[in-house]
C-alpha positions as CSV (number, residue, x, y, z in Angstrom):
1,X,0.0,0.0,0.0
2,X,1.8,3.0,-1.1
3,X,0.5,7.0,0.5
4,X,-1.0,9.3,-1.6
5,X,1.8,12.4,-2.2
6,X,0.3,15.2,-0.3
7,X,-1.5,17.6,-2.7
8,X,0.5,21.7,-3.2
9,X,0.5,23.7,0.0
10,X,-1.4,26.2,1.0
11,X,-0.6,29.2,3.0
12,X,-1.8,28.3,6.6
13,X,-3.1,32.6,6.8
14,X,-6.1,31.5,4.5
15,X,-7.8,29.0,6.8
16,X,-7.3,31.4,9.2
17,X,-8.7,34.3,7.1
18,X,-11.5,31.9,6.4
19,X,-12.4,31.3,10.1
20,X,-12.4,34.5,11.1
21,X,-14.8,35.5,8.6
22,X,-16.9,32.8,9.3
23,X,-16.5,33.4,13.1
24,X,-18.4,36.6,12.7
25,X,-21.3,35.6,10.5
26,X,-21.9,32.6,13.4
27,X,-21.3,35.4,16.0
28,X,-24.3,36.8,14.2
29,X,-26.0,33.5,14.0
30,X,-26.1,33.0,17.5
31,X,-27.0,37.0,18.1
32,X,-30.3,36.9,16.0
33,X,-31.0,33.2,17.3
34,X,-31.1,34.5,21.4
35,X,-32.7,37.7,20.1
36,X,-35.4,36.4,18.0
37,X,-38.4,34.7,20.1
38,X,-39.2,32.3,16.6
39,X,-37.2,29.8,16.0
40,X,-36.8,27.1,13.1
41,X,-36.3,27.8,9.4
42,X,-38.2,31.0,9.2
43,X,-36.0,33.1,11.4
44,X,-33.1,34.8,9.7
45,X,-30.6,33.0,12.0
46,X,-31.6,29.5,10.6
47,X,-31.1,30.8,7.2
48,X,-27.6,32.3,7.7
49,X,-26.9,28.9,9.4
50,X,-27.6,27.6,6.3
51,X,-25.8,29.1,3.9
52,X,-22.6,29.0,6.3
53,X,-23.2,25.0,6.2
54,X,-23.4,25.1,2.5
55,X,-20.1,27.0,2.2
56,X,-18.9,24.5,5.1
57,X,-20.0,21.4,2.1
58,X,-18.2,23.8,-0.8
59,X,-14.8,23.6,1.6
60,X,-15.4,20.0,2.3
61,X,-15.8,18.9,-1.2
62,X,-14.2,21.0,-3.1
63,X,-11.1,21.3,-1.4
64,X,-9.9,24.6,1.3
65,X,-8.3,26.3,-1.5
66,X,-11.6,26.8,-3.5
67,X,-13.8,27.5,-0.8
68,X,-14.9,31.4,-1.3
69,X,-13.5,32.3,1.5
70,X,-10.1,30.8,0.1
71,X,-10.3,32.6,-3.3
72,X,-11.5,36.1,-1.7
73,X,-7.7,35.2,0.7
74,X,-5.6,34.4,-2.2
75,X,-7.2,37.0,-4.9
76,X,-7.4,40.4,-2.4
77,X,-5.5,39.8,1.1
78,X,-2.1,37.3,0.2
79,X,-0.6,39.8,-2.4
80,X,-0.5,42.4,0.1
81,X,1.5,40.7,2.4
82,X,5.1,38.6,2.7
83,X,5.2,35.1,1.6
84,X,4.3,33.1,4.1
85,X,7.1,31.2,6.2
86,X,5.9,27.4,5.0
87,X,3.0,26.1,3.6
88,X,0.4,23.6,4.9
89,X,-1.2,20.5,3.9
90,X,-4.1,21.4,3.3
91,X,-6.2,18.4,3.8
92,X,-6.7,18.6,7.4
93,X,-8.3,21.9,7.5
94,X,-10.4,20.7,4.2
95,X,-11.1,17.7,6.3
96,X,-11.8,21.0,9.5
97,X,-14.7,22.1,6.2
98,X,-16.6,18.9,7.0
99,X,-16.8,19.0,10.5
100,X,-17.9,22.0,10.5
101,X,-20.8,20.9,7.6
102,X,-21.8,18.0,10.1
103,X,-22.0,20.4,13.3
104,X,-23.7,23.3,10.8
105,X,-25.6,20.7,8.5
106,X,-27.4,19.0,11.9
107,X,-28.3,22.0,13.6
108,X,-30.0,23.3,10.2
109,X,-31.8,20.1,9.9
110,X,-33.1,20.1,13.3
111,X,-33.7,23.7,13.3
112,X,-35.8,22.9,10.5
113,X,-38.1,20.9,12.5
114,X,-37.8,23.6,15.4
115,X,-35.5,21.7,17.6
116,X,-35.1,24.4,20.5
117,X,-31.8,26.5,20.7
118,X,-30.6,23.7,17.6
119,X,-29.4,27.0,15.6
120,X,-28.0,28.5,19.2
121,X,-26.1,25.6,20.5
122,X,-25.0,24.3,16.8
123,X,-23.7,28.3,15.5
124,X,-22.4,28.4,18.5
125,X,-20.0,25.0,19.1
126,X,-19.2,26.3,15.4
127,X,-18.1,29.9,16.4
128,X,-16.0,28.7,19.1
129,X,-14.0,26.1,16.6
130,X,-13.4,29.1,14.3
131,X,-12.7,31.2,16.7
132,X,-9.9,29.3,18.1
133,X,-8.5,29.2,14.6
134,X,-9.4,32.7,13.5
135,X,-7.5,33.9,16.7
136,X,-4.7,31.2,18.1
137,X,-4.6,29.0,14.7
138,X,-5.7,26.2,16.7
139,X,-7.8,24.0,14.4
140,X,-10.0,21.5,16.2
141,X,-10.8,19.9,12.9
142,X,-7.4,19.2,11.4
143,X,-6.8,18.1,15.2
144,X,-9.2,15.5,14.6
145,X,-7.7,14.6,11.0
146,X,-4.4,14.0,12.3
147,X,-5.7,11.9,15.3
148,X,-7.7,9.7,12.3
149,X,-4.4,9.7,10.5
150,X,-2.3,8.3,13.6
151,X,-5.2,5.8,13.9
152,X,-5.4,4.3,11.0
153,X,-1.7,4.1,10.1
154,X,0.0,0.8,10.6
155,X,1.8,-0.4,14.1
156,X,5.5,-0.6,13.2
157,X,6.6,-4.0,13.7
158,X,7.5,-5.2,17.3
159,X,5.4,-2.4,18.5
């Protein structure tokens, strides 16, 4: 069984650009879901949820680097500045994209059947995730990927 090469680098700023956009629309998220007595898929929060979680699936599947978020980073904001020190792999934090589809995609679904505080409790285990990337560059979901990664690789022998 022979590894995949790992696919071109990225520069690990993106993500972070990414996250910290998306840490403010789920900020908002959460705002209009405590301020707004209605919940479920009429409320303005559940449809912002939404669209975040479909931006979450356009990460997940189609790869970091051509998530919106990504392009908007590389087009407008990485020209301005130095190159950056080393690049990153970037399949943990597209692998980071469909964690936060499952957290987004589950509170949409049960906001949709008006779930109480789904939208609240879902934007808001999302914000904190980008959040810590956004501001310390800690990524919970590459954190996962790389745990899956030590698990599935093979014992070396005698071990």
């Amino acid at each position: 069984m022979t590894d995949r090469a790992a696919p071109a680098g990225i520069d690990p700023r993106g993500p972070r650009f990414g996250a910290a956009i998306t840490a403010v629309l789920l900020l908002v998220v959460v705002g209009l879901s405590v301020s707004t007595p209605a919940a479920g898929p009429a409320s303005a929060a559940w449809w912002l949820l939404a669209a975040l979680a479909v931006l979450f699936g356009w990460g997940a599947l189609a790869g970091i680097a051509r998530h919106p978020w990504g392009l908007l980073f590389r087009t407008l904001v990485r020209p301005r500045l130095a190159p950056p020190a080393e690049l990153e792999d970037p399949r943990p934090p597209t692998f980071a994209q469909g964690v936060g589809l499952a957290v987004t995609g589950i509170a949409v679904v049960l906001g949709l059947f008006s779930v109480p505080f789904a939208v609240t409790i879902g934007a808001a285990l999302a914000f904190v995730a980008a959040f810590l990337n956004a501001v310390f560059g800690f990524c919970i979901g590459c954190q996962l990927y790389l745990l899956l990664v030590r698990a599935r690789a093979p014992r070396a022998a005698g071990h």
